[in-house]
C-alpha positions in Angstrom: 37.7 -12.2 -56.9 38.7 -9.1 -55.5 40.8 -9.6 -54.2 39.1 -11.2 -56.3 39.5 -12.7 -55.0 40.4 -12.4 -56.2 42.2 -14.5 -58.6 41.1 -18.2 -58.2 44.3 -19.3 -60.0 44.8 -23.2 -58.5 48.6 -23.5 -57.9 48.6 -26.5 -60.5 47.2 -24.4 -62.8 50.4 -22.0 -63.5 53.4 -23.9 -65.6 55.7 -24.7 -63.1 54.2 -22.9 -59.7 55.0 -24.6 -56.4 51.5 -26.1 -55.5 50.3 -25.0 -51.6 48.4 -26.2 -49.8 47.2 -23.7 -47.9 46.0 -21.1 -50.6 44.0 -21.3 -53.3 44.9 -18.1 -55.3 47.4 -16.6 -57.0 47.8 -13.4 -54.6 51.4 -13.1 -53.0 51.2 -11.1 -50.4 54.7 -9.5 -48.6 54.5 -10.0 -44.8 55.5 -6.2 -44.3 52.0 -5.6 -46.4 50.3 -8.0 -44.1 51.5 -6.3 -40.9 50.0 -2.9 -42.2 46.5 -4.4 -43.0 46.5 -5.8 -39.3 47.7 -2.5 -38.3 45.3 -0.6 -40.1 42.2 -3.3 -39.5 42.7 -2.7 -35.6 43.1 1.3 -36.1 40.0 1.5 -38.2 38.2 -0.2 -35.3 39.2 1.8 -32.5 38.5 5.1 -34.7 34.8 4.0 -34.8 34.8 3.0 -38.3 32.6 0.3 -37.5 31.5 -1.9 -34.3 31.7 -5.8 -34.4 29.4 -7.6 -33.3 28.3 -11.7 -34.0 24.7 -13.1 -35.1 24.6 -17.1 -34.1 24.4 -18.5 -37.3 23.0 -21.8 -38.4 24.9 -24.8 -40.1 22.7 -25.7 -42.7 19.8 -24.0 -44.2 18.6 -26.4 -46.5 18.2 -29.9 -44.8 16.7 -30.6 -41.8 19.3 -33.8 -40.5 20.3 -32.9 -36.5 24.1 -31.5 -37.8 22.4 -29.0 -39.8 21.0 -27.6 -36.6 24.2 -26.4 -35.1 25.3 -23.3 -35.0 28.1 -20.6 -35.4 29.3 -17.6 -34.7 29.3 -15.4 -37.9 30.8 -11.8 -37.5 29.7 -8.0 -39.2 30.7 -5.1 -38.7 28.0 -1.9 -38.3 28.2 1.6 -38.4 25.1 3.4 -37.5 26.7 7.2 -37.0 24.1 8.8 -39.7 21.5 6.2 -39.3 18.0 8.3 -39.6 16.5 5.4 -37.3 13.8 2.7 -37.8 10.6 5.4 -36.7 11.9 7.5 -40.1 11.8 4.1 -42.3 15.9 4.8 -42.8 17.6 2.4 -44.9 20.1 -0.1 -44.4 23.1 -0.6 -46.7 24.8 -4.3 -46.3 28.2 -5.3 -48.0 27.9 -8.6 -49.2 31.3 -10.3 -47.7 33.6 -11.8 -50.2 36.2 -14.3 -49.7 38.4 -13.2 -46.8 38.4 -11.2 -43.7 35.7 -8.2 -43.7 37.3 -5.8 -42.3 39.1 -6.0 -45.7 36.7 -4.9 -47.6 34.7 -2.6 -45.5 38.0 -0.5 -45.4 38.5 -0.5 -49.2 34.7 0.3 -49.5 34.5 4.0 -49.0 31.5 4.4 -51.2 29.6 3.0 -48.7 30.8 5.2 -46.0 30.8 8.8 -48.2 27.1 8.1 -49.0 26.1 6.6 -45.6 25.2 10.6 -44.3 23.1 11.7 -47.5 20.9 8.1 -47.4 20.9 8.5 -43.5 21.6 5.0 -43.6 22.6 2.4 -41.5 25.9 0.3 -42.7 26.6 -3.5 -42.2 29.4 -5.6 -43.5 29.0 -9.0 -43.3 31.7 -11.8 -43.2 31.4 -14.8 -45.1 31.1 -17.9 -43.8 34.4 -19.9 -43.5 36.5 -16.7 -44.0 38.0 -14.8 -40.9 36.3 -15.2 -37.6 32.8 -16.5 -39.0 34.4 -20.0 -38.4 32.4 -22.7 -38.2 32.4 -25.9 -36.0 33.5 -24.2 -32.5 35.1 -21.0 -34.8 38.1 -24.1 -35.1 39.8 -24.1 -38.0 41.3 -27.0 -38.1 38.2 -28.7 -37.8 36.1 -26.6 -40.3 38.7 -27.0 -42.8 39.3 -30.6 -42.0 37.5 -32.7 -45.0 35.3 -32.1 -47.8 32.7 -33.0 -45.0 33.2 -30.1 -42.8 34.4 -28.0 -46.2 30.7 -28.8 -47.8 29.3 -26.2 -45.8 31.1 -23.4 -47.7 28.9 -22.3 -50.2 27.5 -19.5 -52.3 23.9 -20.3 -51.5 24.5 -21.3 -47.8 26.1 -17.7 -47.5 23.0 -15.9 -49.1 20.8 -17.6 -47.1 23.3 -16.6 -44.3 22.8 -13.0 -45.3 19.4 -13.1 -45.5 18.8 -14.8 -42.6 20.9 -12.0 -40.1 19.2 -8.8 -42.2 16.0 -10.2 -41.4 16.7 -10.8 -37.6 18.7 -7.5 -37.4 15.9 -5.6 -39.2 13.6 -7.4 -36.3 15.6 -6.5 -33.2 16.0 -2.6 -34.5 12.3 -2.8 -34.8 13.1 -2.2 -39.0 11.0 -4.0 -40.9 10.2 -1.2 -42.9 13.9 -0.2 -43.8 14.7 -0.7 -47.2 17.7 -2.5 -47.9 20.0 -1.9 -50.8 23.0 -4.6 -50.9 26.4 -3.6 -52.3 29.7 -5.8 -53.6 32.9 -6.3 -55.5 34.5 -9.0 -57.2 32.9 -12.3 -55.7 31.4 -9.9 -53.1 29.3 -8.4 -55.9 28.6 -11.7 -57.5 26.6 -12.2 -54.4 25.2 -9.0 -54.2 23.6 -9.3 -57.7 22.6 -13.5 -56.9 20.8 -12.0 -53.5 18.7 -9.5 -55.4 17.6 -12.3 -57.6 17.1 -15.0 -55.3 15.9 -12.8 -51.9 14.0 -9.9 -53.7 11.9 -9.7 -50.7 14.7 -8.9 -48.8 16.6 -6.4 -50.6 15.4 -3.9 -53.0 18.2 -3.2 -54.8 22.0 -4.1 -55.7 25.6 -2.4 -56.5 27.3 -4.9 -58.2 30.9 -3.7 -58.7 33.1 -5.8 -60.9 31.2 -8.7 -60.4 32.2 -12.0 -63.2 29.1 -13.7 -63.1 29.6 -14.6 -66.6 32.9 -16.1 -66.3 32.0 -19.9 -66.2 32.5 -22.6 -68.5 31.3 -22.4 -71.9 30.4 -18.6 -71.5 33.6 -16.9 -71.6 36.9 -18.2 -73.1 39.3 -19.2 -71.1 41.9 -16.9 -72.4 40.4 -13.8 -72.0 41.7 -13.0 -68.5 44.9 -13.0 -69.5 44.1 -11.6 -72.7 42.9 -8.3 -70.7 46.2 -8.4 -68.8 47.9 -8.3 -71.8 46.2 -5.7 -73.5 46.4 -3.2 -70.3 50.5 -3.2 -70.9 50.4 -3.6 -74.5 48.5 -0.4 -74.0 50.9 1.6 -72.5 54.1 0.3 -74.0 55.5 -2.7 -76.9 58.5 -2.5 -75.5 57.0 -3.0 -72.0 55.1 -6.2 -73.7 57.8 -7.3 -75.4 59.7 -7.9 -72.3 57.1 -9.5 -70.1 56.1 -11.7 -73.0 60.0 -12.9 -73.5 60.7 -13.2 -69.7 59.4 -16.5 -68.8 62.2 -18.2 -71.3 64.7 -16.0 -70.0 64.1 -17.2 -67.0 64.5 -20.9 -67.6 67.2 -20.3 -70.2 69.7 -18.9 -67.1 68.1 -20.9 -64.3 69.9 -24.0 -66.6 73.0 -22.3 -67.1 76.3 -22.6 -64.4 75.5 -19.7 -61.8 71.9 -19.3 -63.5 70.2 -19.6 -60.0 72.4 -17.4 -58.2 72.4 -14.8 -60.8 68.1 -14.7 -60.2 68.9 -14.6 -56.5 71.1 -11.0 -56.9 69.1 -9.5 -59.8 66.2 -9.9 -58.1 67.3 -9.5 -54.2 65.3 -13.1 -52.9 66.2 -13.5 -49.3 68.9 -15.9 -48.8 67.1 -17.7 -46.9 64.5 -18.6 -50.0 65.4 -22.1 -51.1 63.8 -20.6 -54.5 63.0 -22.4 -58.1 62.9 -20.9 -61.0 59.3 -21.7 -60.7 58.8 -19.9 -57.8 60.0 -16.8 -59.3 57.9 -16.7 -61.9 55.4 -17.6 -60.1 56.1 -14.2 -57.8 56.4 -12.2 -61.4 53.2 -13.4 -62.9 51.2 -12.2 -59.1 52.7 -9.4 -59.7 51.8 -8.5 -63.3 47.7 -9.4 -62.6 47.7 -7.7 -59.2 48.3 -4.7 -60.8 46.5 -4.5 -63.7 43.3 -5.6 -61.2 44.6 -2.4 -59.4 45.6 -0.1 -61.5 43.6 2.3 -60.1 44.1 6.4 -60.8 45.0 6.7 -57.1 47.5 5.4 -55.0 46.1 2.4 -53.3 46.8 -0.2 -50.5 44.2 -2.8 -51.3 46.9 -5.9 -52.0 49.9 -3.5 -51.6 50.9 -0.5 -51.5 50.9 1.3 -55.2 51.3 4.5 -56.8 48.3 5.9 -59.6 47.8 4.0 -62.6 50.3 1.6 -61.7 50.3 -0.5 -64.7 52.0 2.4 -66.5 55.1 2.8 -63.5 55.8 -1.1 -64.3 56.0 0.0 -68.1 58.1 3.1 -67.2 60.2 1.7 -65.0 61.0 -0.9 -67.7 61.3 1.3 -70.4 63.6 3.8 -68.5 66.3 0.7 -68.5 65.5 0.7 -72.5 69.7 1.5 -73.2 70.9 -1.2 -71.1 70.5 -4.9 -72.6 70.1 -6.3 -69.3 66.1 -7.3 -69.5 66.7 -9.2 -65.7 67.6 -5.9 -64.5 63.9 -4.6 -66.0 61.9 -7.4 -64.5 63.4 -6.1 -61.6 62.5 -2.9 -61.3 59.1 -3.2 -62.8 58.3 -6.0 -59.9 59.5 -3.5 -57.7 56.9 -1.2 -58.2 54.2 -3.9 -57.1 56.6 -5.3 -54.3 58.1 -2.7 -52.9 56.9 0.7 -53.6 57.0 1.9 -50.2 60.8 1.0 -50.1 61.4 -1.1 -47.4 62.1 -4.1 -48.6 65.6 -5.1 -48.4 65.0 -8.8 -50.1 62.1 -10.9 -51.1 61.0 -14.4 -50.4 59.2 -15.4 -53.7 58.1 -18.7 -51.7 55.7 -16.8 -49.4 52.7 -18.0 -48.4 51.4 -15.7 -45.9 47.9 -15.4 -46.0 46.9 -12.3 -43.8 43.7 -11.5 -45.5 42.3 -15.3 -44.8 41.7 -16.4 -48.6 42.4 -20.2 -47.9 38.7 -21.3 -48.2 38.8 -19.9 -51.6 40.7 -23.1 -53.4 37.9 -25.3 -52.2 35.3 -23.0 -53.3 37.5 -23.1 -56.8 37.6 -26.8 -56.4 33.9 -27.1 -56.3 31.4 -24.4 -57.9 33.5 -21.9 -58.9 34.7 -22.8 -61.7 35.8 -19.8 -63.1 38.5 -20.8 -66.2 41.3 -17.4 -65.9 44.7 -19.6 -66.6 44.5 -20.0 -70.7 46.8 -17.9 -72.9 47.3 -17.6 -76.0 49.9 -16.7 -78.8 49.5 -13.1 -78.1 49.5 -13.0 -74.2 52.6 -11.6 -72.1 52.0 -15.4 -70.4 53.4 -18.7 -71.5 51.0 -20.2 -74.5 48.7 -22.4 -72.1 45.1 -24.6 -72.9 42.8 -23.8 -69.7 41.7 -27.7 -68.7 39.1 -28.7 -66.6 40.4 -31.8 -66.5 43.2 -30.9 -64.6 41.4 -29.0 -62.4 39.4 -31.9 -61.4 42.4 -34.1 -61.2 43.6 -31.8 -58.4 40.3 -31.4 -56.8 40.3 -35.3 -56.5 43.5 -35.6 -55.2 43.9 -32.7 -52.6 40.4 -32.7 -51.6 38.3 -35.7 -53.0 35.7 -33.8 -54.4 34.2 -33.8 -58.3 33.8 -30.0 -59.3 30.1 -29.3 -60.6 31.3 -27.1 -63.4 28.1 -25.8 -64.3 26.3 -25.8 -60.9 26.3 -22.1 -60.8 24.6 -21.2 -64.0 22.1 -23.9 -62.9 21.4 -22.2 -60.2 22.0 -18.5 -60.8 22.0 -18.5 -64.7 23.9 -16.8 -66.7 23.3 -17.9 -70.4 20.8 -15.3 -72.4 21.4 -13.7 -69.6 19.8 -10.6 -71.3 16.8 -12.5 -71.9 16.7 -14.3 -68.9 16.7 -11.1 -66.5 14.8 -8.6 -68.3 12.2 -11.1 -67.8 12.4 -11.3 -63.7 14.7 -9.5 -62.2 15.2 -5.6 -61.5 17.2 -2.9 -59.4 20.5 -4.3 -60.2 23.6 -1.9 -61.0 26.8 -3.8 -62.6 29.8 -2.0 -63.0 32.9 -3.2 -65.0 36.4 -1.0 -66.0 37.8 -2.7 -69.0 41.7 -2.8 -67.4 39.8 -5.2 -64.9 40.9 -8.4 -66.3 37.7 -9.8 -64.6 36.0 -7.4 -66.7 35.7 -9.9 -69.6 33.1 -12.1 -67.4 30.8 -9.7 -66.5 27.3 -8.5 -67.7 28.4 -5.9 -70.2 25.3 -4.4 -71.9 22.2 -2.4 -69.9 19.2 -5.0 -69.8 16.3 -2.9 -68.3 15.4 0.6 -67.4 16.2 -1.0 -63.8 19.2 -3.6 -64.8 21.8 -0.7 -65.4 25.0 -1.2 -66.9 28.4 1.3 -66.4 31.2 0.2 -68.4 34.4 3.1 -68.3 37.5 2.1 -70.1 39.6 3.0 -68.0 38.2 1.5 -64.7 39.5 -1.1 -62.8 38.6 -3.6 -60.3 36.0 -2.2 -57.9 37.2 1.1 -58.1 34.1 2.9 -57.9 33.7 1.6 -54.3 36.8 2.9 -53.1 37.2 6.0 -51.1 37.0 9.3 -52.8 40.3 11.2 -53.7 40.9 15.0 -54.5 42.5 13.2 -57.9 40.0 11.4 -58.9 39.5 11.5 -62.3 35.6 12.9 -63.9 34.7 10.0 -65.2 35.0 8.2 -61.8 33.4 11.0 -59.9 30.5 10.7 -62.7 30.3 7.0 -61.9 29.8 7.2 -58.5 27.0 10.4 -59.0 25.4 8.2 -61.6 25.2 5.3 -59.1 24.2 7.0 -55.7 21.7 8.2 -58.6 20.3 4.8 -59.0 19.9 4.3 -55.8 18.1 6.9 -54.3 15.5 6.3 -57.2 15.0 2.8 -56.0 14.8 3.5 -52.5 12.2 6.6 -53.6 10.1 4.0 -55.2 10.2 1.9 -52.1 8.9 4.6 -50.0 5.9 5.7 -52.8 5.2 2.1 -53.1 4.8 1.5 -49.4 2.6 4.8 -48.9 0.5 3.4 -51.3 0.4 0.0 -49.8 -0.4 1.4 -46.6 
């Protein structure tokens, strides 16, 4: 939703959050982690990971007013080190850009690289519209995210038609237009790999679509069961471990009321002096923390939202039940959000207010505000969150208010579908590979059962979000290797079938 994005959580719709306005997700990010990405981002580029490059982009593809017409500058990154070439028919493997800065992704996407030399393929990452430097209106910001009338632009379709539109001219100027193209993407990023298949077939010939919720719209999912997959991924490991997260959000208020309550959070949980904090806030910090990692909790250590250690979900759990002797459960909260915020160790204090945003998510609260209306804040009796009815109502409410706009609640399944969805797409569609790891809290939105010989399904229990798509470790576990082999699998057969098909053709 990654990040999924990433977690569309509106600020208004956590009990007692701080609403921003500048950030439409729940994602918390420590400005030391930030630094390191931009570190890393500019490393990655002057190692030859990838060369940027821009494609002048139009406006609108759908009308034809004299606005439409204008243009911007939308940036992707390529790689074309094991390229086989356009003469040899190579292929071309294109990320699908999620909500925030590509470079982002195409460093968590190793899968893409690691297979790049046995495909011979060509590798493209494009950025989303709206997100990072694909700005735009002059690449301004200020102006593009200005009004619901500059803001209308930012779309699911306009950015598939986006995509479509630079393969096609970049297939064109490599003299391609026999390379097959097989798209590939996680969390919102493989949303739209799996809507491009459907809706540009003739452009792509297949899609990898890693942890992708396309399911998780009203009146297809219930509202609790993001939460309810949280739960279960610490329940898992420890009932004492859910015991304390469950009880901590009346702890909380109980000694923010008391004489000295406020300072006491300050020195348990070392918040920078300089935080003019709420108890609102920090829970708000613990709650980032607690869904962040069970998105991550990956079998390798990771730096995708911050730096963790393997199977993180299960250090929070330890680290609370080592304190299980002391009857101090601030101290616990403590040192299980330490493992999310400060595993590397050099944090000296935390500002729970922070709004940094150094992996450019902003445009996802109006996305949130208008067609994604994905419900992920309900929780019931059994969840380690405050008991909490998911309502559209006051999603709207906010949607009116901070940006004037009416959500279209069920614009997406209109469009995409999404109900029968078994039924639907064994009928039309083909070549599509969803994966899902049931600690993914996202997991309970996506498509869950195989539909087709060519509409494959890979569900592992112990996956998490994306993680197929992320580099290769010595410690990777079999079932992960066996994912990826399965997959790379897939994909040769498609792009085998192109080649027989075009033979034949020809």
């Amino acid at each position: 939703m990654t990040p999924n994005k990433l977690v569309p959580l509106l600020k208004d719709e956590i009990p007692n959050m701080r609403k921003e306005h500048n950030t439409g997700n729940a994602y918390l990010f420590p400005s030391s982690a930030a630094l390191a990405e931009l570190k890393q981002r500019s490393r990655s580029a002057q190692n030859g990971l990838y060369r940027t490059k821009f494609f002048t982009q139009i406006l609108d593809h759908f009308n034809f007013n004299p606005q439409s017409y204008q243009t911007f500058q939308q940036r992707y990154l390529i790689n074309d080190t094991y390229w086989g070439g356009a003469k040899k028919k190579a292929p071309i493997f294109v990320y699908t850009g999620n909500e925030g800065v590509i470079e982002w992704f195409a460093q968590n996407t190793g899968f893409m690289f690691e297979n790049a030399p046995s495909f011979q393929a060509l590798l493209v990452f494009i950025e989303h519209r709206f997100y990072g430097k694909s700005i735009p209106f002059g690449g301004n910001k200020t102006v593009a995210y200005a009004n619901a009338s500059t803001l209308g632009y930012l779309t699911s379709t306009q950015a598939l038609a986006d995509y479509a539109t630079l393969i096609i001219d970049l297939k064109k100027n490599l003299s391609a237009n026999d390379s097959p193209v097989v798209v590939f993407g996680g969390s919102y990023g493989g949303m739209l790999a799996a809507w491009f298949r459907m809706k540009y077939p003739h452009v792509a010939i297949g899609a990898l679509a890693s942890s992708a919720p396309i399911l998780h719209f009203m009146d297809l999912v219930s509202p609790d069961i993001f939460n309810s997959i949280v739960t279960q991924d610490y329940r898992s490991e420890s009932e004492n471990c859910y015991k304390v997260l469950k009880g901590s959000w009346y702890l909380i208020d109980d000694t923010a009321k008391k004489p000295g309550g406020m300072e006491l959070l300050r020195k348990t949980f070392r918040i920078c002096k300089s935080d003019d904090f709420g108890p609102g806030s920090l829970e708000g910090w613990l709650r980032a923390a607690w869904v962040n990692t069970a998105m991550t909790d990956y079998p390798t250590p990771s730096n995708f939202l911050n730096p963790l250690p393997a199977y993180p979900v299960k250090k929070i759990c330890e680290a609370i039940d080592s304190l299980v002797a002391e009857n101090n459960t601030l101290a616990k909260l403590y040192a299980a959000a330490n493992v999310y915020y400060n595993y590397s160790g050099t944090a000296t204090c935390f500002n729970v207010d922070d709004d940094s945003d150094p992996h450019d998510l902003r445009g996802w609260q109006w996305q949130a505000c208008t067609e994604m209306i994905m419900p992920t804040s309900g929780s019931n009796k059994e969840s380690i969150f405050p008991e909490m009815e998911w309502s559209y109502e006051g999603r709207a409410t906010f949607c009116d208010s901070f940006y004037n706009v009416t959500p279209r609640p069920y614009w997406i399944t209109t469009e995409f579908g999404g109900h029968a969805i078994e039924r639907v797409l064994k009928r039309f569609a083909s070549n599509i590979i969803f994966f899902n790891g049931l600690r993914d809290p996202w997991s309970g939105g996506g498509v869950l059962k195989s539909i087709s010989k060519s509409i494959v399904v890979i569900v592992t229990k112990k996956g998490a979000h994306h993680v197929d798509l992320r580099y290769s470790n010595t410690e990777d576990p079999k079932w992960l290797k066996d994912v990826r082999k399965q997959e790379g699998k897939i994909i040769a057969s498609w792009i085998s079938q192109y080649y027989q098909d075009l033979q034949s053709n020809n």
